[in-house]
N, CA, C and O atoms as a GROMACS GRO file, in nm:
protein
  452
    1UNK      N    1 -15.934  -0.462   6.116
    1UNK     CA    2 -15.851  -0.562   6.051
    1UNK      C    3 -15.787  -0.510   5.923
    1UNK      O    4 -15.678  -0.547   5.882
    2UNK      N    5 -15.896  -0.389   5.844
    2UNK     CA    6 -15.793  -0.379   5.739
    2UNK      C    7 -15.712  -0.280   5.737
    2UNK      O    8 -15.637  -0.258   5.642
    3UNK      N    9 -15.720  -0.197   5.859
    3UNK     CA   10 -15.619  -0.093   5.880
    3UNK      C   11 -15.462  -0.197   5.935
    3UNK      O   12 -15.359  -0.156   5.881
    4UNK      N   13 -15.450  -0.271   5.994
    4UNK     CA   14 -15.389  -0.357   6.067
    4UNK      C   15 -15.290  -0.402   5.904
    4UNK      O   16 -15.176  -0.371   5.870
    5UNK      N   17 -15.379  -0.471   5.847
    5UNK     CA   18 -15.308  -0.497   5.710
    5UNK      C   19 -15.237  -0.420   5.647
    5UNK      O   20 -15.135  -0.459   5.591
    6UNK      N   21 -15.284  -0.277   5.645
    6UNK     CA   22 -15.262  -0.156   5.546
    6UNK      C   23 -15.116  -0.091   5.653
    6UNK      O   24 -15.006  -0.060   5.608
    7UNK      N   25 -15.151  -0.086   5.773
    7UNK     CA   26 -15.030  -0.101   5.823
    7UNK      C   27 -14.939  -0.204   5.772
    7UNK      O   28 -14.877  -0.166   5.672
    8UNK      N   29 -14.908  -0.343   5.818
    8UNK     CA   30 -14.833  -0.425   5.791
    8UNK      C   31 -14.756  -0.436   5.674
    8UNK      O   32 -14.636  -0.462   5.667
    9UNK      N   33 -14.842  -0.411   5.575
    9UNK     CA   34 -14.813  -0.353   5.402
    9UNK      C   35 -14.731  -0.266   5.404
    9UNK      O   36 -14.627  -0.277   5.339
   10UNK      N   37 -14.762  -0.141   5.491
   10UNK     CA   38 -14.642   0.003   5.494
   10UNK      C   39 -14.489  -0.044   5.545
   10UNK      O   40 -14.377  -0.006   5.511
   11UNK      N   41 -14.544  -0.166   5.662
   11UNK     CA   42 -14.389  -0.196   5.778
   11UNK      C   43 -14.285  -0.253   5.624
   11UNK      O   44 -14.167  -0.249   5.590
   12UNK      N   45 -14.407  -0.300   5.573
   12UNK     CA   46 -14.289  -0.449   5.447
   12UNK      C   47 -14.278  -0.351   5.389
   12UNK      O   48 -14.214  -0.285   5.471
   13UNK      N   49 -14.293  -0.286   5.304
   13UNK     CA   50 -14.281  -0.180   5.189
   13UNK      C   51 -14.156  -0.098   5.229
   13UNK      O   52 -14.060  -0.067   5.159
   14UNK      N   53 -14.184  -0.065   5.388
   14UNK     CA   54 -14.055  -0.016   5.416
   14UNK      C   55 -13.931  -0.034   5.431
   14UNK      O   56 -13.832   0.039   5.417
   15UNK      N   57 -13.956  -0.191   5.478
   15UNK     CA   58 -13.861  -0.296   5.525
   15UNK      C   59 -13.774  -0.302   5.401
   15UNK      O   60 -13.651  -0.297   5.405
   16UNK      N   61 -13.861  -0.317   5.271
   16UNK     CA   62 -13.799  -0.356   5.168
   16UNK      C   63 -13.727  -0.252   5.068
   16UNK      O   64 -13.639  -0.277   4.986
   17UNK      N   65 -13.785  -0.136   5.096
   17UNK     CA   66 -13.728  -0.003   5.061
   17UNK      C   67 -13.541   0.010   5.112
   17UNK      O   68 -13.432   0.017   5.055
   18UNK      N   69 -13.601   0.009   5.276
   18UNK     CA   70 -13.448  -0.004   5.381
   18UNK      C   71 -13.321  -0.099   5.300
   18UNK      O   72 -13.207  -0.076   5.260
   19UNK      N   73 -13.398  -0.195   5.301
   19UNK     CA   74 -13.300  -0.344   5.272
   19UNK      C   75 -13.227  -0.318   5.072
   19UNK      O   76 -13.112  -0.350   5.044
   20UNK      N   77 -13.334  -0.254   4.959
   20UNK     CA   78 -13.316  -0.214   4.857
   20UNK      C   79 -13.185  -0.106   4.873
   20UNK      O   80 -13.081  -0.126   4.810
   21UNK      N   81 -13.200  -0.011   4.948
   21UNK     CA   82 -13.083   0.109   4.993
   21UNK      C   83 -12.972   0.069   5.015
   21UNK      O   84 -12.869   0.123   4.974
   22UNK      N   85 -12.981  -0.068   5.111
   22UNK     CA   86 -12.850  -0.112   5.165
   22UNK      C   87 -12.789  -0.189   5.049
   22UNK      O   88 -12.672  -0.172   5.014
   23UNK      N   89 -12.872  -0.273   4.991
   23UNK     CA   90 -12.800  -0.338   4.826
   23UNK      C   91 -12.716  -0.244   4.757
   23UNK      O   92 -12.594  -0.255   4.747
   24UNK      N   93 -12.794  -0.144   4.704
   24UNK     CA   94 -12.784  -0.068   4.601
   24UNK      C   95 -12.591   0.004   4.669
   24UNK      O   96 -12.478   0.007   4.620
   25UNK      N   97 -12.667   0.056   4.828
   25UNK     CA   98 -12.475   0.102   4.873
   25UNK      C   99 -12.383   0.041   4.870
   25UNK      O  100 -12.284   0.110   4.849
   26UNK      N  101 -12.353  -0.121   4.889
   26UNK     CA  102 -12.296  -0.204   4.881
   26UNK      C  103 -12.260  -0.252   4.762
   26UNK      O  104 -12.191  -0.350   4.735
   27UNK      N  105 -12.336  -0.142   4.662
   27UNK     CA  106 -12.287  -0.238   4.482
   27UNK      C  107 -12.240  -0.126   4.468
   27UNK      O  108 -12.152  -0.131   4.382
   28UNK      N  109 -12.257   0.000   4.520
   28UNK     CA  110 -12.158   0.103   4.466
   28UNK      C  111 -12.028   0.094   4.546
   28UNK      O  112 -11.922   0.074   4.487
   29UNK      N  113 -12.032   0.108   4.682
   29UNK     CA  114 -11.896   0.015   4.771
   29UNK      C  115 -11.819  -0.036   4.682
   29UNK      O  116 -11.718   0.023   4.644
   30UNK      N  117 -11.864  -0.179   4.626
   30UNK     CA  118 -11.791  -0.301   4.562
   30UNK      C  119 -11.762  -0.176   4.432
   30UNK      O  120 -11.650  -0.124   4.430
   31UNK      N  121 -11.877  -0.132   4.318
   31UNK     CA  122 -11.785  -0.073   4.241
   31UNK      C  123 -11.631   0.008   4.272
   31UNK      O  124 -11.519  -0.018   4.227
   32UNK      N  125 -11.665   0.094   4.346
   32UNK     CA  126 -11.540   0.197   4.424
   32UNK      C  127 -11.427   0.114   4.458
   32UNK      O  128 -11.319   0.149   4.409
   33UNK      N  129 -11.430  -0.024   4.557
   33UNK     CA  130 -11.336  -0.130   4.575
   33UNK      C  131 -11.277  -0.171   4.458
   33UNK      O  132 -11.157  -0.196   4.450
   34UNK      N  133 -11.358  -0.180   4.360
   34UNK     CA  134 -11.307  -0.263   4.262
   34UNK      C  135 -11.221  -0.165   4.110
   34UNK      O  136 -11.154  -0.225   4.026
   35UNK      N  137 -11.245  -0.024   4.105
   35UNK     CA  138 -11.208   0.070   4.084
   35UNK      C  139 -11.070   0.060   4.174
   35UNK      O  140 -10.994  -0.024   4.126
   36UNK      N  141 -11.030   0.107   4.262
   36UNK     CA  142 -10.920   0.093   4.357
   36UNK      C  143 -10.867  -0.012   4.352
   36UNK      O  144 -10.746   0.007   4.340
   37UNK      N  145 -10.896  -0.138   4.354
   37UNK     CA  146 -10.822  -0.266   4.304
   37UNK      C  147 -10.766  -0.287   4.199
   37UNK      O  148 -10.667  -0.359   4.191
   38UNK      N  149 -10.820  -0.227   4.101
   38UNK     CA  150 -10.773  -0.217   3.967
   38UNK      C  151 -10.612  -0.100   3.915
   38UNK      O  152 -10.521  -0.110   3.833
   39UNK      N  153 -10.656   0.002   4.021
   39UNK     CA  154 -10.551   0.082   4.027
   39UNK      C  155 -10.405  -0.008   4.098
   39UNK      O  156 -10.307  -0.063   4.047
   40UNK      N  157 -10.445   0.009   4.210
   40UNK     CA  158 -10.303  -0.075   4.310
   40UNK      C  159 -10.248  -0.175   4.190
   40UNK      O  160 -10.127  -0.174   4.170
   41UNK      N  161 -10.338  -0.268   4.103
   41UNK     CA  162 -10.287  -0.363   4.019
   41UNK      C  163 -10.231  -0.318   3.926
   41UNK      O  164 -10.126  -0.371   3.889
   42UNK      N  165 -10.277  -0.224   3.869
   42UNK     CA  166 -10.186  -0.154   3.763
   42UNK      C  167 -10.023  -0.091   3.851
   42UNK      O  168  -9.905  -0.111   3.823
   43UNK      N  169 -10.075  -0.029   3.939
   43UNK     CA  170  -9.916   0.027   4.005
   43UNK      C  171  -9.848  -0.068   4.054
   43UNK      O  172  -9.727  -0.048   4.063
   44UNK      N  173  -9.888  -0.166   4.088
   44UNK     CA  174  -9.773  -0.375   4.155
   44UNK      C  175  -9.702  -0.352   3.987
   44UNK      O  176  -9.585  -0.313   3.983
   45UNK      N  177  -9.768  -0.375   3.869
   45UNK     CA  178  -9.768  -0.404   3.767
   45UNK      C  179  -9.608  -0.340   3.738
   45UNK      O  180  -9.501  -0.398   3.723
   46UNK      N  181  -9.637  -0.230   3.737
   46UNK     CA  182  -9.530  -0.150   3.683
   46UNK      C  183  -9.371  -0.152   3.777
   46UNK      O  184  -9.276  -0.080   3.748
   47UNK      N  185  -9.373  -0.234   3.875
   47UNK     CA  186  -9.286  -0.205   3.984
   47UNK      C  187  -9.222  -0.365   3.924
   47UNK      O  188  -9.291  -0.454   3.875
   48UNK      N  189  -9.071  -0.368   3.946
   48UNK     CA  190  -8.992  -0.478   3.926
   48UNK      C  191  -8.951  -0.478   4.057
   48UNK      O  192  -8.892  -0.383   4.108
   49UNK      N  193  -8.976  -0.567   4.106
   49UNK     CA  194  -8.960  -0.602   4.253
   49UNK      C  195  -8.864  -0.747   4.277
   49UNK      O  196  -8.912  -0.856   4.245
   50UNK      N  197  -8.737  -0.737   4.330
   50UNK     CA  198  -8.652  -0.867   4.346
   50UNK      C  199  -8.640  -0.876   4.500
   50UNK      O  200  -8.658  -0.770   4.560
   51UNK      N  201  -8.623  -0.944   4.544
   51UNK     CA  202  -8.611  -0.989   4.684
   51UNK      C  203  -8.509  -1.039   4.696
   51UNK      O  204  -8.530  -1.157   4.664
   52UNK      N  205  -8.372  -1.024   4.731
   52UNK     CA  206  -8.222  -1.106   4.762
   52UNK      C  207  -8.226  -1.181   4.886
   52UNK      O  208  -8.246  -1.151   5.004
   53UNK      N  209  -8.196  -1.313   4.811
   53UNK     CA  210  -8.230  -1.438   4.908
   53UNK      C  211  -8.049  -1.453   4.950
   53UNK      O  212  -7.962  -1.454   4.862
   54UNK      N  213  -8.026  -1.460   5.066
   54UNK     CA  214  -7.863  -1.506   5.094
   54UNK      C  215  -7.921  -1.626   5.204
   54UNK      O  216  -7.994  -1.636   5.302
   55UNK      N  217  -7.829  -1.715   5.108
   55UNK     CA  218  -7.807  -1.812   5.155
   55UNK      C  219  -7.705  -1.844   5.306
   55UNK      O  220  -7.584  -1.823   5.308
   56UNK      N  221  -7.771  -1.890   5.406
   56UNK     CA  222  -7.692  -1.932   5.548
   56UNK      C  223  -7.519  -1.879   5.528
   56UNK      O  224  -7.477  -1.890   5.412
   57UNK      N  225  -7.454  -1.844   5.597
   57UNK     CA  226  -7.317  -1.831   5.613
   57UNK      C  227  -7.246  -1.979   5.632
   57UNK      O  228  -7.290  -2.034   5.733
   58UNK      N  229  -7.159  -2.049   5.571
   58UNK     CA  230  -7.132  -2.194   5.632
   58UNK      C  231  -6.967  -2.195   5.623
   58UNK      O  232  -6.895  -2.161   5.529
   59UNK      N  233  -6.933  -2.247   5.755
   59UNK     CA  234  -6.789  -2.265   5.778
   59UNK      C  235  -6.701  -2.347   5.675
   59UNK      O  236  -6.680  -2.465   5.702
   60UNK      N  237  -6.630  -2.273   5.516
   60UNK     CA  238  -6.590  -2.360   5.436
   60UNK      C  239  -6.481  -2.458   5.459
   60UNK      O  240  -6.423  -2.523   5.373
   61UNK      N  241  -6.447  -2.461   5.668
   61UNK     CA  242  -6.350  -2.560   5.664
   61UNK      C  243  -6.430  -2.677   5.714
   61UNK      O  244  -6.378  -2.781   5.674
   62UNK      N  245  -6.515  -2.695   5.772
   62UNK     CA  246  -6.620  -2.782   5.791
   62UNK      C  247  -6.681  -2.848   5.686
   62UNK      O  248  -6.781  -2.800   5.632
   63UNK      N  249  -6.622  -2.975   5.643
   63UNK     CA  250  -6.705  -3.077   5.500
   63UNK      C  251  -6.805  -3.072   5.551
   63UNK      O  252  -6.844  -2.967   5.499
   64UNK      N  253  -6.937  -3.122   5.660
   64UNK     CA  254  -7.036  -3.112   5.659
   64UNK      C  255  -7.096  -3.016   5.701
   64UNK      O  256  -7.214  -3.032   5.735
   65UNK      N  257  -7.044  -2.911   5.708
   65UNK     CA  258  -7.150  -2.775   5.694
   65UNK      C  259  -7.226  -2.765   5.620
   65UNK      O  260  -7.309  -2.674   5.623
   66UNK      N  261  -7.217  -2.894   5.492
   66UNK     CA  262  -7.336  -2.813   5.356
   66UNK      C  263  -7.382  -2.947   5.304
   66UNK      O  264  -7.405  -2.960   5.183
   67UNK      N  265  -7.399  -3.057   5.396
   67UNK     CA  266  -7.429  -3.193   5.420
   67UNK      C  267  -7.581  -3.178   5.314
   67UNK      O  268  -7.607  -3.241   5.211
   68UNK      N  269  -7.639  -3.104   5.363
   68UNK     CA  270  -7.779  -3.143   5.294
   68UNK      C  271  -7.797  -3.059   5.135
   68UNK      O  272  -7.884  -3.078   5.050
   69UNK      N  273  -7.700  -2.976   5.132
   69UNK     CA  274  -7.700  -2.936   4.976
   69UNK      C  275  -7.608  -3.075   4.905
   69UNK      O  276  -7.648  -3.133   4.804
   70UNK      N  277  -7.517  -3.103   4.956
   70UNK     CA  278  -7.446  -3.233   4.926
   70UNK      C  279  -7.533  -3.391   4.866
   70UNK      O  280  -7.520  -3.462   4.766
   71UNK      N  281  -7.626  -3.397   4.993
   71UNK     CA  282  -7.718  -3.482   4.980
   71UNK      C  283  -7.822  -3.488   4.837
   71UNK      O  284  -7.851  -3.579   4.759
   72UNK      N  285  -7.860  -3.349   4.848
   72UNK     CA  286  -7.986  -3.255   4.754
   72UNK      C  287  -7.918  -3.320   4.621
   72UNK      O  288  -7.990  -3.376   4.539
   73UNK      N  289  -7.790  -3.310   4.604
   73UNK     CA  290  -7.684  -3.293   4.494
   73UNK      C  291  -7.653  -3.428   4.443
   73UNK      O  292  -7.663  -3.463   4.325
   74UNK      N  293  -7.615  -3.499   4.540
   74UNK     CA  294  -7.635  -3.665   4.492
   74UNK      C  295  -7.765  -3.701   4.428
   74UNK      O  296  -7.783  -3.767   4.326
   75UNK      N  297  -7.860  -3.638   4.518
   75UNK     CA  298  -8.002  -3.719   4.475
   75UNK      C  299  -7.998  -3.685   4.321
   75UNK      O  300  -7.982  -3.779   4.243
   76UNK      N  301  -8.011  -3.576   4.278
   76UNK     CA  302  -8.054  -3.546   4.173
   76UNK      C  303  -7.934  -3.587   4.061
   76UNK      O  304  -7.966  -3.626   3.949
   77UNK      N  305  -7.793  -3.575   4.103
   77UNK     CA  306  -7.736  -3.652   4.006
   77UNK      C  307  -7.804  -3.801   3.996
   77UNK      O  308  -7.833  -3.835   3.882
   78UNK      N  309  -7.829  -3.881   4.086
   78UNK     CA  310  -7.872  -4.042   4.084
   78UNK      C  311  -7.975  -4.050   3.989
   78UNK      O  312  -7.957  -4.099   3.878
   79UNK      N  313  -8.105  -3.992   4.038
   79UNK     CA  314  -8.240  -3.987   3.958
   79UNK      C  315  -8.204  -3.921   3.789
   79UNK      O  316  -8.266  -3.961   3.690
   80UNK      N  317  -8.100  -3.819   3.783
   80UNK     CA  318  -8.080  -3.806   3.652
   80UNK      C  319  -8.017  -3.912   3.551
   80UNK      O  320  -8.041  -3.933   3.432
   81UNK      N  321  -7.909  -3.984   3.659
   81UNK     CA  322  -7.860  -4.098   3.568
   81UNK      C  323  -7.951  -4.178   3.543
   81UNK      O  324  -7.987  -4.169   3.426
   82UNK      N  325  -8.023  -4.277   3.622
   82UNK     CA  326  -8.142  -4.342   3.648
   82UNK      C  327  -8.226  -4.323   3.519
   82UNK      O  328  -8.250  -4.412   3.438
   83UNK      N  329  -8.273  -4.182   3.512
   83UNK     CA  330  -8.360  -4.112   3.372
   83UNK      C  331  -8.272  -4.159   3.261
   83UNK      O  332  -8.318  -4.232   3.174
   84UNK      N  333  -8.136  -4.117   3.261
   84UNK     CA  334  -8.053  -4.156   3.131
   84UNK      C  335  -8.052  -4.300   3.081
   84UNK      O  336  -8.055  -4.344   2.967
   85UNK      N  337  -8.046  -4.364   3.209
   85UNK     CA  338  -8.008  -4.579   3.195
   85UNK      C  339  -8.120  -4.595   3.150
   85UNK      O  340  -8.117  -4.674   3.056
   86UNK      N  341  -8.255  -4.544   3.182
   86UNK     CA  342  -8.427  -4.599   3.171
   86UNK      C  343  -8.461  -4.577   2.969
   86UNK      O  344  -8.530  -4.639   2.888
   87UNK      N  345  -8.328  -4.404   2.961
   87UNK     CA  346  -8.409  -4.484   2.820
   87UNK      C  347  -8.312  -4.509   2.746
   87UNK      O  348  -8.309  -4.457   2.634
   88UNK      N  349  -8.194  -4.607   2.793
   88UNK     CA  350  -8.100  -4.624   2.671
   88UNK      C  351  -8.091  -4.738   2.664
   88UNK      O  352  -8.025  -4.795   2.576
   89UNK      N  353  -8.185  -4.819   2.798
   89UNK     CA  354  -8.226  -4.949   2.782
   89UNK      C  355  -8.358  -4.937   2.810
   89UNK      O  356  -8.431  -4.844   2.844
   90UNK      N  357  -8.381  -5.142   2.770
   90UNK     CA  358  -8.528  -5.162   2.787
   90UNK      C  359  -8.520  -5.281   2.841
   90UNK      O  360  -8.422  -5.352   2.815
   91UNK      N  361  -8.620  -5.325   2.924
   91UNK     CA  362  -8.640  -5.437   3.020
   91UNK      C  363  -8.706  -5.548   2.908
   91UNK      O  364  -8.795  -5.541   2.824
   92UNK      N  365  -8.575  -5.699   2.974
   92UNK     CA  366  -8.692  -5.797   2.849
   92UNK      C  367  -8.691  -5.894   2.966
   92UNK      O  368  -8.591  -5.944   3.016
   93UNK      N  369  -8.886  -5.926   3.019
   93UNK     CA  370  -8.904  -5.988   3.055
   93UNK      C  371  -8.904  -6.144   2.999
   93UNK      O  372  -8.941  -6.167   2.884
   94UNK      N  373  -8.866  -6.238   3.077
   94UNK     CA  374  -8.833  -6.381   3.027
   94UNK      C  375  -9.046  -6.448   3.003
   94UNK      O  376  -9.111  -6.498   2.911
   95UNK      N  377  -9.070  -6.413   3.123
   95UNK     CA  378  -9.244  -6.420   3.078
   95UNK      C  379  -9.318  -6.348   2.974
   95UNK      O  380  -9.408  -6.418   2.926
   96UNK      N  381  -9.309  -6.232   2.924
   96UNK     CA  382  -9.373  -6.129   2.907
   96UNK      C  383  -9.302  -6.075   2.769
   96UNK      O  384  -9.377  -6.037   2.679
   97UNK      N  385  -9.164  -6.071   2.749
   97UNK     CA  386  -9.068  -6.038   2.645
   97UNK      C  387  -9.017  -5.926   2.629
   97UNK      O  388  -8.956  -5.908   2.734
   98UNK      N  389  -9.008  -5.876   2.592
   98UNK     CA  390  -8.949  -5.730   2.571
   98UNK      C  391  -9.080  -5.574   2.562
   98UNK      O  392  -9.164  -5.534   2.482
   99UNK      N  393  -9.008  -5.519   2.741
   99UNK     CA  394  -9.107  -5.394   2.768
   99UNK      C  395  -9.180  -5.420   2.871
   99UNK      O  396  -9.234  -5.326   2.930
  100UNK      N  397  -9.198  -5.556   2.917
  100UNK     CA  398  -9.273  -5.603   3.065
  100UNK      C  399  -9.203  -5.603   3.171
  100UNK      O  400  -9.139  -5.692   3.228
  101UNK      N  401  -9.240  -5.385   3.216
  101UNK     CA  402  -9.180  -5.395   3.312
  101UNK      C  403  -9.239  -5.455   3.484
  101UNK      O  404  -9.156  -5.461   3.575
  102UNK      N  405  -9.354  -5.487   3.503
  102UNK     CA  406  -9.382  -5.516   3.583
  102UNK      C  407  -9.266  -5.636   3.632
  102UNK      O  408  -9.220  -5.615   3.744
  103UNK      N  409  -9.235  -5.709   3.591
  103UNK     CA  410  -9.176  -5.844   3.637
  103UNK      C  411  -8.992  -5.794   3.621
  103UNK      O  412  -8.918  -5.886   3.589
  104UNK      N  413  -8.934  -5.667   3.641
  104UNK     CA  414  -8.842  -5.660   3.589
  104UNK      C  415  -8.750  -5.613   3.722
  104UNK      O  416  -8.672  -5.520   3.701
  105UNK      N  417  -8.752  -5.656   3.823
  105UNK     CA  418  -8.694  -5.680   3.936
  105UNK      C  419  -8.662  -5.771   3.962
  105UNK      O  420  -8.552  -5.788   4.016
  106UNK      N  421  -8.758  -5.881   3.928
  106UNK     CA  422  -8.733  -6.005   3.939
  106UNK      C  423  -8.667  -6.144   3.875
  106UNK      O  424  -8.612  -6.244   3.921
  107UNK      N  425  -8.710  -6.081   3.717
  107UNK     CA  426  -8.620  -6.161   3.623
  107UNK      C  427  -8.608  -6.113   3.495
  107UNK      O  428  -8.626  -6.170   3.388
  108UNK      N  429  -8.562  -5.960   3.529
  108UNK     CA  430  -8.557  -5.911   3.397
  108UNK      C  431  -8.447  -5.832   3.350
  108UNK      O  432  -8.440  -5.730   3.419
  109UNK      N  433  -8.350  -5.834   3.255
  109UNK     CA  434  -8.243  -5.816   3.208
  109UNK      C  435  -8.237  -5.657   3.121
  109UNK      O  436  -8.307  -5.644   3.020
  110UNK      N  437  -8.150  -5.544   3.167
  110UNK     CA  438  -8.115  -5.460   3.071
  110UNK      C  439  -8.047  -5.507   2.994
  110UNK      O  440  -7.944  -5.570   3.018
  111UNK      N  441  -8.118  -5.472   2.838
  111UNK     CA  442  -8.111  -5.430   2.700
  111UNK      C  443  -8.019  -5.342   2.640
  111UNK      O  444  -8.109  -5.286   2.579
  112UNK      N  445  -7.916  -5.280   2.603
  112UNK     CA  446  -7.900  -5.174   2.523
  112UNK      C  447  -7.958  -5.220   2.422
  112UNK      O  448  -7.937  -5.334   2.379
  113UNK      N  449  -8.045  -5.131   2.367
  113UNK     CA  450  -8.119  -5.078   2.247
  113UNK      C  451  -8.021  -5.049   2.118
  113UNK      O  452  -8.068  -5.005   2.013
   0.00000   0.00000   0.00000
């Protein structure tokens, strides 16, 4: 029985020796990876890199060939005016008084300020 042990003791000892080896290669691995990662990042670093985006070819006798840049183009004029009207007035609720915008769809009057 206690040779059996004294064995079993050697299998783990070894086991754990094996398994210690494989750590230890794998943290020098990762160092070496991470050495080399560091390089490539420095050389991206130094590189000015542009990518030329061309935009679709579109038939300029065709008005809606460019329908959705058109669209794109309204929207954002609208929402910009919208931004401009929101702060050059102020909502005066008839419940609530002046600044209650919750109710200001319903019965509430722009202000110029």
């Amino acid at each position: 029985r206690i040779q059996d042990r004294e064995l079993e003791i050697k299998n783990l000892e070894a086991l754990l020796e094996t398994e210690a080896e494989t750590k230890r290669a794998a943290e020098d691995k990762n160092a070496e990876l991470m050495r080399e990662l560091e390089d490539i990042r420095a050389q991206l670093s130094s590189l000015k890199l542009t990518i030329p985006v061309y935009p679709k070819v579109r038939d300029p006798r065709n008005p809606w060939a460019c329908k959705e840049e058109i669209a794109l183009a309204d929207a954002i004029a609208a929402n910009v005016s919208r931004a401009e009207k929101k702060k050059k007035c102020r909502i005066v609720c008839r419940t609530h008084g002046v600044g209650s915008v919750h109710h200001a769809r319903s019965d509430g009057v722009p202000v110029s300020v």
